[in-house]
VOGU-3710 file (C-alpha; in Angstrom, 3 decimals, decimal comma):
1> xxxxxxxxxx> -39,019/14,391/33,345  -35,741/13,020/31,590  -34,211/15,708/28,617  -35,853/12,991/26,488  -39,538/11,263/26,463  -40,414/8,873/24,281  -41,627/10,540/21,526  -38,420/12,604/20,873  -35,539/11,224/19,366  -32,059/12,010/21,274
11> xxxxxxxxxx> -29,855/14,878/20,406  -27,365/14,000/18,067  -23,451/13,729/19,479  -22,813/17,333/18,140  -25,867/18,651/20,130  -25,017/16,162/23,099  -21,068/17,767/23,211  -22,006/21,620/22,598  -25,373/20,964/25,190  -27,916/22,276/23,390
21> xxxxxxxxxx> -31,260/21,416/22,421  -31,389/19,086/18,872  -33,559/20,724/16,911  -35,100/18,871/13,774  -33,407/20,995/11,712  -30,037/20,406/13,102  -27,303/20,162/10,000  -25,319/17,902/12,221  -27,802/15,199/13,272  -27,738/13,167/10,360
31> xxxxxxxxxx> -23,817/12,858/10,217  -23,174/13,101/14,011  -25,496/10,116/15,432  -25,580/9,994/18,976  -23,782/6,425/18,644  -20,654/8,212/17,232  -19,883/11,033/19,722  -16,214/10,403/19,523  -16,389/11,695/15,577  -17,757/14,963/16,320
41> xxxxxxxxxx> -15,572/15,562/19,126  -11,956/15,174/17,283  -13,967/17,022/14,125  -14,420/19,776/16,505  -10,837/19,751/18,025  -9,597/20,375/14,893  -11,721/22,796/12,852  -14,502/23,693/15,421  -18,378/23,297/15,308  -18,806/26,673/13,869
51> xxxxxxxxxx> -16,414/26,122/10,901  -17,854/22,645/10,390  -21,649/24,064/10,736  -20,679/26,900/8,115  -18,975/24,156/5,587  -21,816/21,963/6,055  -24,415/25,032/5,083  -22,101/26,243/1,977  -22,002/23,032/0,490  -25,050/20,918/-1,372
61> xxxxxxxxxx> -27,173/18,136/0,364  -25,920/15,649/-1,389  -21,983/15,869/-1,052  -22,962/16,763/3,087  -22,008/13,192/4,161  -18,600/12,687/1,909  -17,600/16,155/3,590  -17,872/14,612/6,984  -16,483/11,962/6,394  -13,098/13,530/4,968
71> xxxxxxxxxx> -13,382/16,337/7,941  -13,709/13,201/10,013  -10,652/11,461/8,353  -8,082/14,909/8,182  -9,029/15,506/11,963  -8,173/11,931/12,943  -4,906/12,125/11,002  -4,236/16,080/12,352  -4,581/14,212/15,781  -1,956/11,866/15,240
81> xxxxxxxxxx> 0,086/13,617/13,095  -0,203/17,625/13,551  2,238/18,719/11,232  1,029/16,550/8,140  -2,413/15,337/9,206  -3,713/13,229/6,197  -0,841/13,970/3,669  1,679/12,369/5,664  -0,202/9,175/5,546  -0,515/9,834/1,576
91> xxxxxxxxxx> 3,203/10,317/1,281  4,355/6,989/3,209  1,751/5,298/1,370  3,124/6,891/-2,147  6,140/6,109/-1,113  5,167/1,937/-0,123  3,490/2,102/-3,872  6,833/3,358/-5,521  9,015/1,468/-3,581  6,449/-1,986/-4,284
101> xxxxxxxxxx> 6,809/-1,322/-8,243  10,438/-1,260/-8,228  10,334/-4,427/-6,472  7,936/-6,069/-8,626  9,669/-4,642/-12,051  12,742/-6,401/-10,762  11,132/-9,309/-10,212  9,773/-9,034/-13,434  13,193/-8,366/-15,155  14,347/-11,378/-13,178
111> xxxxxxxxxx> 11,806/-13,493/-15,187  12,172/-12,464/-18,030  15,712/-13,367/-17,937  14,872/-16,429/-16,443  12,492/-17,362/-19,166  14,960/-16,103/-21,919  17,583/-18,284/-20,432  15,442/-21,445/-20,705  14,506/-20,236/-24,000  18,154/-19,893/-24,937
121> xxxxxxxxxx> 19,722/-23,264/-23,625  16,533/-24,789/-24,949  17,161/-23,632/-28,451  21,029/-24,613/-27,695  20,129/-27,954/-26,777  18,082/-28,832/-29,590  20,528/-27,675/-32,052  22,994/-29,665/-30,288  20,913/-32,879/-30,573  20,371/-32,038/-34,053
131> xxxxxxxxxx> 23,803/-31,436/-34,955  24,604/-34,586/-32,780  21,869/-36,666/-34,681  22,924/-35,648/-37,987  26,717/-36,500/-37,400  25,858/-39,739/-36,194  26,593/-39,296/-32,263  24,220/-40,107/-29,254  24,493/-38,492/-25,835  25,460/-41,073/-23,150
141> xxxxxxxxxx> 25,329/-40,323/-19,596  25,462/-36,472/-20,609  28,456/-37,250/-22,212  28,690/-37,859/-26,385  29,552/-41,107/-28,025  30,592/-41,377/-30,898  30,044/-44,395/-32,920  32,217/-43,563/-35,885  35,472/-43,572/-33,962  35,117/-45,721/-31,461
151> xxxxxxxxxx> 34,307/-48,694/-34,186  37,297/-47,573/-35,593  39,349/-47,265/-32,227  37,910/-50,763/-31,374  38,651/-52,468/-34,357  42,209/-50,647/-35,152  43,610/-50,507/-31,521  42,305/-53,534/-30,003  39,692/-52,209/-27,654  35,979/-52,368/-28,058
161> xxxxxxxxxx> 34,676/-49,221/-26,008  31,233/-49,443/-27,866  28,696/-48,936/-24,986  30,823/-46,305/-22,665  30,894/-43,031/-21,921  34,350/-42,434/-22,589  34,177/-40,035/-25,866  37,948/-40,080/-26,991  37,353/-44,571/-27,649  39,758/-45,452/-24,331
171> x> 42,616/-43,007/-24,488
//
């Protein structure tokens, strides 16, 4: 008969790995599923089954399955990166998040300067049509006219430059 009938369930991937029977008391059966045998196996590169089976024991029910999880992470990273493991991911991340708020306070300071310079030539250009208003000019062709001397330029000097751009009345 096969290591398992149908009325047992299969051993879990740590029992599968160290071959030995799965017991239904077996600490690492609910966080070691058959379907995940390549989780226990860096776990237990790493820190070992009998380290892992110890932690597991020390620590309460309910925080079991965060534990594994982070022993699961750390050995992944300690795989890739042996000197570091985990907290030389956490550094180059750290250092993406400092790196991503200088950048975005500049970008900030660049709008605020942005928005204080259309505030600023704004303000400056409604003065300037107030002041021009109140003195009796009009802006032509972004350029002033002023009625007052051109009349007088017209009528004293022979030309009538009413209706141009030119701001000094034809000189």
């Amino acid at each position: 008969m096969s290591s398992t009938s149908k009325y047992s369930t299969p051993p879990c991937a740590a029992c599968k790995f160290l071959r030995r029977k799965c017991l239904p008391s077996c600490v690492f059966a609910p966080y070691f599923p058959p379907e995940e045998p390549i989780k226990f196996t860096t776990v237990h590169k790493v820190f070992g089954a009998s380290n892992v089976s110890k932690l597991l024991n020390e620590i309460q029910p309910h925080q079991r399955e965060d534990a594994v999880n982070s022993l699961a992470y750390e050995a992944e990273a300690r795989l890739k990166d042996p000197v570091y493991g985990c907290v030389g991911a956490i550094s180059v991340l750290q250092r993406q998040v400092l790196r991503l708020q200088k950048e975005l306070d500049a970008t900030n300071a660049d709008l605020m300067r942005y928005a204080n310079y259309e505030k600023v030539n704004n303000n400056n250009n409604n003065q300037e049509r107030n002041h021009n208003f109140q003195y009796g000019r009009r802006m032509v062709n972004s350029g002033y006219y002023n009625y007052s001397s051109a009349w007088n330029n017209g009528i004293s000097g022979g030309h009538n430059n009413i209706g141009t751009d030119n701001c000094d009345g034809g000189r």
